[in-house]
N, C-alpha and C positions, 0 to 999 in steps of 0.2 A: 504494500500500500504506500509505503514511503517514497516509491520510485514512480509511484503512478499521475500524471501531470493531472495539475486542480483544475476545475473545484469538482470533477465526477469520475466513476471510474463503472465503463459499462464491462460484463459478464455474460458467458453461458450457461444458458441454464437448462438447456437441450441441445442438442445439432443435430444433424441427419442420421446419425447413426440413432438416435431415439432414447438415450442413455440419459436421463435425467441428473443433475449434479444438486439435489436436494432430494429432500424425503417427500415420495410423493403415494398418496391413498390410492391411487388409480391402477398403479403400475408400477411391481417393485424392481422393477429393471431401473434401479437406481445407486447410486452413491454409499445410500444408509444399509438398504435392504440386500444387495447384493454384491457387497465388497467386505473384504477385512476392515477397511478403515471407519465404516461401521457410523460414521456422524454425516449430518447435514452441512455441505461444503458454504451452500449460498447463504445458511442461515450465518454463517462464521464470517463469512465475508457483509455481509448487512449489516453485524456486529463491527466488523474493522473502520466500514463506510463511516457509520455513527462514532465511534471512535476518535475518528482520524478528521471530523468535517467533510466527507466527499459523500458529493448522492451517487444515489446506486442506479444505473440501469443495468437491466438484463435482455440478453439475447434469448430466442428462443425460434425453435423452427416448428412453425406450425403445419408446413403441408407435406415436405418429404422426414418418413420415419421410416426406417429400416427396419423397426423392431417391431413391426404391428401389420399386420395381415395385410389391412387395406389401408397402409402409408399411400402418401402421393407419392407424384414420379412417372408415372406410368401414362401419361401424357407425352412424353419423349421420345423420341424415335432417335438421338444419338446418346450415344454410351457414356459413363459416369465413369471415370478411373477404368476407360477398357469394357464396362459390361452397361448393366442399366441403369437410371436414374431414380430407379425404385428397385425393391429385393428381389429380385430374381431368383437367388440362389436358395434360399428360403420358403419364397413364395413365388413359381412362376407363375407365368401369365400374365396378362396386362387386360386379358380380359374379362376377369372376373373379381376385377376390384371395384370398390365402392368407398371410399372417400368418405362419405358421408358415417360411416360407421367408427373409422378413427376418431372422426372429429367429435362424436359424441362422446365414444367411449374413451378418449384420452386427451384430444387438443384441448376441449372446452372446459376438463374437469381439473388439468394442469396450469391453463391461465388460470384461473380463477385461485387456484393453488398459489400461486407464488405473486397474485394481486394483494392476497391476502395472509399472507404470514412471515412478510419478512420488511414491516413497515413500507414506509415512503421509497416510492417507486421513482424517477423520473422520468422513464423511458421505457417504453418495449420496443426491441428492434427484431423485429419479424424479416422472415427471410423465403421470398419465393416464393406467390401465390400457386405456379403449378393449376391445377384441376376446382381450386377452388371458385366456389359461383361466388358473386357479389353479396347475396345474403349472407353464406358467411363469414364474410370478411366483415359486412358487417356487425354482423353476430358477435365477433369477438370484440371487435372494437367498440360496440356496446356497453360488453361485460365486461371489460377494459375501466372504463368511465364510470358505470358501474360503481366500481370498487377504490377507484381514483381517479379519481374526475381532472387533476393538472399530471398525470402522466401522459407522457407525448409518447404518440404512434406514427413509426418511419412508414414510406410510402410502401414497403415489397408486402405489408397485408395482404395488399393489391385489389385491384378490381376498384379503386377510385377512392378508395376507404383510407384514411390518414390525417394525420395533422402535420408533416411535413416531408420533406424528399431525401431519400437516399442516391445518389448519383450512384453512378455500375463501380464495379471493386476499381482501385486505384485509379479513376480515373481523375485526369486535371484537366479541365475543358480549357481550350485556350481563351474563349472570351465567354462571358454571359452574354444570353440574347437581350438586347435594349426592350423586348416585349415579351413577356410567355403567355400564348394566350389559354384564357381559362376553358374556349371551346375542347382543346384536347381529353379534358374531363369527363368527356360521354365517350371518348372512344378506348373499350377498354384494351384492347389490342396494345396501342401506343400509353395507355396509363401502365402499363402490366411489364413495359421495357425496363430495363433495368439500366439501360444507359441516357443518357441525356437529362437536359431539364422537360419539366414540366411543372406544370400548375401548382404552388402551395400556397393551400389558405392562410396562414400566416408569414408568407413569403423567406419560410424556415428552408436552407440545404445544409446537406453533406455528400463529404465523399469519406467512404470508408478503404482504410489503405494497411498496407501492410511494412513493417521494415526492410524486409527481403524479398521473396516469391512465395512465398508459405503461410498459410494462416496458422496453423499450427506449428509442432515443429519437426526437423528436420535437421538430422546433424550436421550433413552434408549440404547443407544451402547457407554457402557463405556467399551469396550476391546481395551484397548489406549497401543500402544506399546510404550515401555519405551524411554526418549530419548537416553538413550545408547545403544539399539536395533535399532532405526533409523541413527545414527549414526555408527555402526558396519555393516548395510546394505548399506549406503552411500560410506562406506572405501572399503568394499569388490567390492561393483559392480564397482567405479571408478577405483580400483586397475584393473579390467577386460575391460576398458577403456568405460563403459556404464553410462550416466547420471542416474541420481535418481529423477525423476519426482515425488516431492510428492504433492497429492490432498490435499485441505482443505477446507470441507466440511460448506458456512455459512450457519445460521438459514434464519427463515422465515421474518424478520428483515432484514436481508444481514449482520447481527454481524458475527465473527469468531467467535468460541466457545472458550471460555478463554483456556480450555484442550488443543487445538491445538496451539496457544499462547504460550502457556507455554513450551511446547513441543521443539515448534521449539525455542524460547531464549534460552534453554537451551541447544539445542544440540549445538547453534552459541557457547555460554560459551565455553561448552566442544571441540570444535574444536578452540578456542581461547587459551585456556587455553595446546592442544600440541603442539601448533606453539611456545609456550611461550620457 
């Protein structure tokens, strides 16, 4: 938490693989229930947040689960790491899934989970509407509000449903458009991209980025950009009025990898050092 730049520090609290990092009633394919290490990761970390002054957000992937029959995904026609973008291996077929059965039996029972047991929330950053219809997207981001009414919802809900925009992984658009118009909002096709601007109602962005090539991690990926390249990405996309979400990936341990450490003291230096 010490390393983590203020004043928030967002987390996962699902990914694709469907593996919950809190204790969850629905589904003990999680952290508490299904490991030696036996505690609630997010509740420890919600404690550090409060601790430390930094709000919490948490990630969660609500349409593709690897660990549930009828995860999304399966709207895809190219392959995920070589195979498919749903379980295959597990569960084949793509044609006898239902979406709508996950969402009951585990997306909707999971928000609602971690809206409500690990205080003040300021964000949920959802990932990848996939197969999802517009009702659900609203549906959660109801029960979102719901339960915390000033937590912010990135755009990949999807299906038009948000309160602000996530720009595609690393990306630094070279200018903002002088107009985005808010016609794009009925079409969901281009609301559901995951690159470019569009429409936000509180004229809220980001771009979400990583240090190297990995969102996680990887021994072997030292293609680490410099901290004055993080830094020159931070100034340009704030000068375009979009946050700079950056990832950092820990080991299998939960250590930060010194390289990402290092990185970010240093770009704090360099942004100290032109205020000076």
């Amino acid at each position: 938490m010490r390393v983590t730049a203020e004043p928030g520090a967002a987390r996962y609290s699902k990914h694709h693989e469907g593996f919950a990092l809190f204790d969850s009633d629905c589904d003990a394919y999680n952290i508490k229930k299904a490991t030696p290490f036996g505690r609630d990761l997010i509740a420890e970390l919600a404690e550090a947040c409060y601790k430390h002054g930094l709000k919490l957000g948490l990630y969660y992937s609500q349409e593709l689960d690897w660990h549930h029959p009828h995860g999304g995904g399966y709207d895809k026609t190219t392959g995920c790491a070589g195979t498919a973008w749903y379980n295959n291996w597990d569960f084949p077929g793509a044609d006898n899934k239902d979406y709508s059965i996950c969402f009951n039996e585990k997306i909707k029972p999971q928000v609602k989970e971690i809206m409500t047991k690990y205080g003040d929330i300021c964000l949920i950053w959802f990932d990848t509407p996939g197969v999802m219809t517009k009702a659900q997207s609203q549906e959660l981001y109801d029960l979102v509000k719901q339960y915390q009414p000033d937590c912010l919802v990135n755009s990949r809900l999807g299906n038009g449903v948000y309160d602000y925009v996530s720009l595609g992984d690393n990306e630094i658009p070279a200018e903002r458009p002088a107009k985005i118009s808010k016609e794009r909002a009925g079409d969901m096709q281009s609301m559901n991209d995951l690159f470019g601007f569009k429409y936000s109602p509180y004229n809220l962005y980001e771009t979400a980025a990583t240090l190297n090539d990995t969102w996680g991690f990887k021994y072997y990926d030292h293609n680490w950009k410099t901290p004055e390249q993080i830094l020159a990405n931070k100034q340009k996309l704030n000068g375009m009025g979009v946050n700079y979400l950056l990832n950092v990936g820990p080991d299998a341990l939960g250590r930060i990898p010194s390289y990402s450490v290092d990185i970010l003291r240093r770009v704090r230096e360099l942004e100290t050092q032109l205020l000076r």
